[in-house]
C-alpha positions, 0 to 999 in steps of 0.5 A: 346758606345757599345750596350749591350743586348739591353741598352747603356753602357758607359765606364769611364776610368778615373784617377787611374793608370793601375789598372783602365785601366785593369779593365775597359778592363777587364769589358768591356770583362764581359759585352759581356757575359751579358743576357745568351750570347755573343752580336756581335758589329757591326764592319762596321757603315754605309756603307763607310769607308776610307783606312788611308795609311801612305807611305808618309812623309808629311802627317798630324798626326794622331790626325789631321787626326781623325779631319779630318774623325769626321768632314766628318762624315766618321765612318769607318777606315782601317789601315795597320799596327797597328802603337800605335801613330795612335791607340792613336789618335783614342782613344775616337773617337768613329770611327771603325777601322781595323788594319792590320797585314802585310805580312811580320809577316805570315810566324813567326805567322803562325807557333806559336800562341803565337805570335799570342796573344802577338801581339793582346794583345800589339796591340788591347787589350791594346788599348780597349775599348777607341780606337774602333778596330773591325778587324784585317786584316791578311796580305793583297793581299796574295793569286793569288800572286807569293810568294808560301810560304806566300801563305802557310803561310796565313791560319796558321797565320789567324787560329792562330789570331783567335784562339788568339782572342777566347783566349782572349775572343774576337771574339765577338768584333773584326772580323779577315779578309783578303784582295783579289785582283782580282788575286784570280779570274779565270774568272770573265765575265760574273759575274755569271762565276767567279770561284777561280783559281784551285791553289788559292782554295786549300789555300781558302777553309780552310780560307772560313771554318774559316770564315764561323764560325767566321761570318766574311766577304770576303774583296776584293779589287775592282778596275774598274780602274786597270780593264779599264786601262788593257782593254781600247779598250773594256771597256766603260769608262762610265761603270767604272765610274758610267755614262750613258751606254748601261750596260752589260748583263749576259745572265746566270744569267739573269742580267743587270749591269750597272756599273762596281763595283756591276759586280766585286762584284757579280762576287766575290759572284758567285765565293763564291757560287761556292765554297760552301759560299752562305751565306757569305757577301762580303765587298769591302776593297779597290776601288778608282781611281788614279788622275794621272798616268804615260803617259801609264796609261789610264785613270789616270785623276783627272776629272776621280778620281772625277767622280768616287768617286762622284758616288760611294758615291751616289750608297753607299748612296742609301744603295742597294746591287748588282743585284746578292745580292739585299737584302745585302747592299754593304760596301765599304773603299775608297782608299785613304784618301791622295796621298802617296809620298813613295809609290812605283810602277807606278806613279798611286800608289802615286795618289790616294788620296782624299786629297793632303799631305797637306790637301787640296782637290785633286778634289772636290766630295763635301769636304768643309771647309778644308784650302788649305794648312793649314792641321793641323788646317782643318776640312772637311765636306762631304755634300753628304746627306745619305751616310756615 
C-alpha cells in the first residue's frame, strides 16, 4: 500500500501473465504523477531497521527471514547486493527495503549509464510495486578508503543511477544513497569540529550536490565499538554503551552528550555544515556491537553487545534527535540480523549478529518466541513498546 495524494491505493496483481505485471508497474508509475505532481514515498518507517548480511552459508532462507522481521515488527531492511531469491521473498511483505549496488560494479557504471538502467530495470523495476524497494545504496565504505580509482569512480556510478532512475521515472520512489565509515572524518572531537578530510571533499561535495537535489540522506556507519576498542584507556565504556556517565562536554557548540552515538552523529552534522549541507539529514546505515572477538579486541563481549543494542532501541523509541539536531529524529539499521561464518577480517567481524545462524538468539534484548535451533519454523517478537 502506498499513499497517494492523500487516499490508500492498493495494487492487484493477479494472474494474467506478463502483460499484467507491466501493467500493474506501469500503473504504479501513473499514479505518482496524480493530483498535479509527484508524491515522495516515505522510504524509511519508523525509526529502526536491520542490516540483512548473507556472508554466510548456514543461515536461514530468505522466506524464513521475512517471518522473522513481520513478527519483529521491524519494517526496515538493508541488503548489499540485490540478490532476485531475497527480492522474491520480500514480495508482498510490505517492509522497506534498500538494495545495494557493490563496489566492484562502480568503476563499469560510472562510466556508462546504460548499465546503470539495465541493472535498475533487472534489479528494482522488475520487482516493483509487490516488493518495496525504497533505495539504492551505490557501493559501500568507498570514500576514506585506500583504492583511489573506486573513489574516482563513485560520484559517476552515483550520477548515473540517478540519472537512471529519472529515466525510469523513479526518483519519487526510490532514494540513491551511499554509505561512509568514519574514515571520511578529519577530526571528529569535539562534535561541533568535524570537518571532511581535505582528499575526501573533492569526491564529496558533487555527491552532496547531488543529493541536496535529489532529497536524499548522508548514510554513516556509526560504531562506538570500533571507536572504544582503538581508544579503551580513554573512552568510558559506559559512555559507548548508553549507561550512566559523566558524559562530555563541547564547549563550542555548548552541548553535553551523554552517549556516544548522538556525538558520532552530530559530528557528522558539523561536518555537513561546514561543507555547506545545513539541511541534509543524516541516517545511520549501520551501528552494533560485536558479541565476541579475537582476545586483543576489547570489549567484544556478548554482555557488552546486549547492553548496546538494548539501549539503543530504548533511545530509538523515544524517537528524538540529537543535541545538535533535537527537532530531526534519528534513523538507524542495526548491524546485524546474524552472525556471518564467511566473513572475513578480525574474529569481531563474524559476531555481530542479533540472532546465531540457526536462529536463536545471541543474547537476549527482548526477543521471544524463537525456537533454539529450529530457524526455519521461528518467529520473533521484539517486546521493546514503541520502538520500530
Amino acid at each position: 500500500m502506498d499513499g497517494v495524494g492523500g487516499a490508500a491505493v492498493f495494487f492487484f496483481c493477479g494472474p494474467g501473465g506478463a502483460h499484467v505485471m507491466r501493467a500493474c508497474r506501469c500503473l504504479f508509475i501513473l499514479l505518482l504523477f496524480l493530483h498535479g505532481g509527484l508524491v515522495t514515498v516515505e522510504a524509511f518507517t519508523g525509526t529502526y531497521g536491520i542490516n540483512y548480511g548473507r556472508i554466510a552459508d548456514n543461515i536461514p532462507p530468505p522466506a524464513t527471514v521475512v517471518a522473522y522481521l513481520k513478527e519483529a515488527k521491524i519494517k526496515n531492511a538493508r541488503i548489499y547486493d540485490a540478490d532476485h531469491s531475497v527480492l522474491e521473498a520480500f514480495k508482498g511483505s510490505g517492509l522497506e527495503l534498500v538494495v545495494g549496488i557493490p563496489n566492484e560494479y562502480l568503476k563499469n557504471m560510472s562510466t556508462n549509464e546504460d548499465q546503470a538502467v539495465n541493472w535498475i530495470k533487472e534489479n528494482v523495476q522488475a520487482y516493483l510495486p509487490d516488493t518495496h524497494i525504497r533505495g539504492i545504496a551505490v557501493g559501500n565504505e568507498v570514500l576514506g578508503g585506500s583504492d583511489q580509482e573506486l573513489a574516482e569512480a563513485l560520484y559517476g556510478a552515483i550520477r548515473n543511477v540517478y540519472n537512471a532512475l529519472s529515466k525510469l521515472q523513479l526518483t519519487d520512489v526510490i532514494e540513491v544513497l551511499t554509505p561512509h565509515s568514519q574514515a571520511v572524518f578529519d577530526n571528529s572531537y569535539p562534535p561541533s569540529s568535524c570537518t571532511f578530510k581535505e582528499n575526501v571533499l573533492q569526491y564529496m561535495k558533487p555527491i552532496l550536490d547531488l543529493f541536496s537535489k535529489a532529497g536524499s540522506p548522508f548514510f554513516i556507519n556509526t560504531y562506538p565499538f570500533l571507536s572504544y576498542q582503538s581508544d579503551p584507556k580513554n573512552i568510558d565504556i559506559n559512555y559507548a554503551l548508553f549507561l550512566p556517565n559523566r558524559g562530555v562536554y563541547d564547549a563550542k557548540a555548548g552541548l553535553h552528550y551523554d552517549n556516544m552515538f548522538d556525538a558520532q552523529i552530530d559530528a557528522a552534522y558539523a561536518a555537513l555544515e561546514a561543507a555547506g549541507y545545513e539541511e541534509m539529514e543524516i541516517r545511520v546505515s549501520e551501528t552494533g556491537w560485536a558479541s565476541k572477538g579475537d582476545e586483543d579486541e576489547t570489549g567484544a563481549t556478548a554482555q557488552n553487545a546486549r547492553t548496546y543494542n538494548y539501549n539503543l532501541l530504548k533511545r530509538l523509541a523515544k524517537k528524538r534527535g540529537t543535541p545538535r539536531r533535537p527537532k530531526m529524529v534519528v534513523k538507524a539499521y542495526v548491524f546485524a540480523l546474524f552472525n556471518e561464518d564467511l566473513k572475513p577480517g578480525p574474529g569481531s567481524e563474524r559476531h555481530y549478529g542479533l540472532l546465531k545462524a540457526d536462529g536463536s538468539i545471541a543474547y537476549d534484548i527482548g526477543f521471544s518466541g524463537l525456537t533454539p535451533s529450529h530457524a526455519s519454523s521461528s518467529l520473533l517478537s521484539l517486546e521493546v513498546p514503541g520502538c520500530l
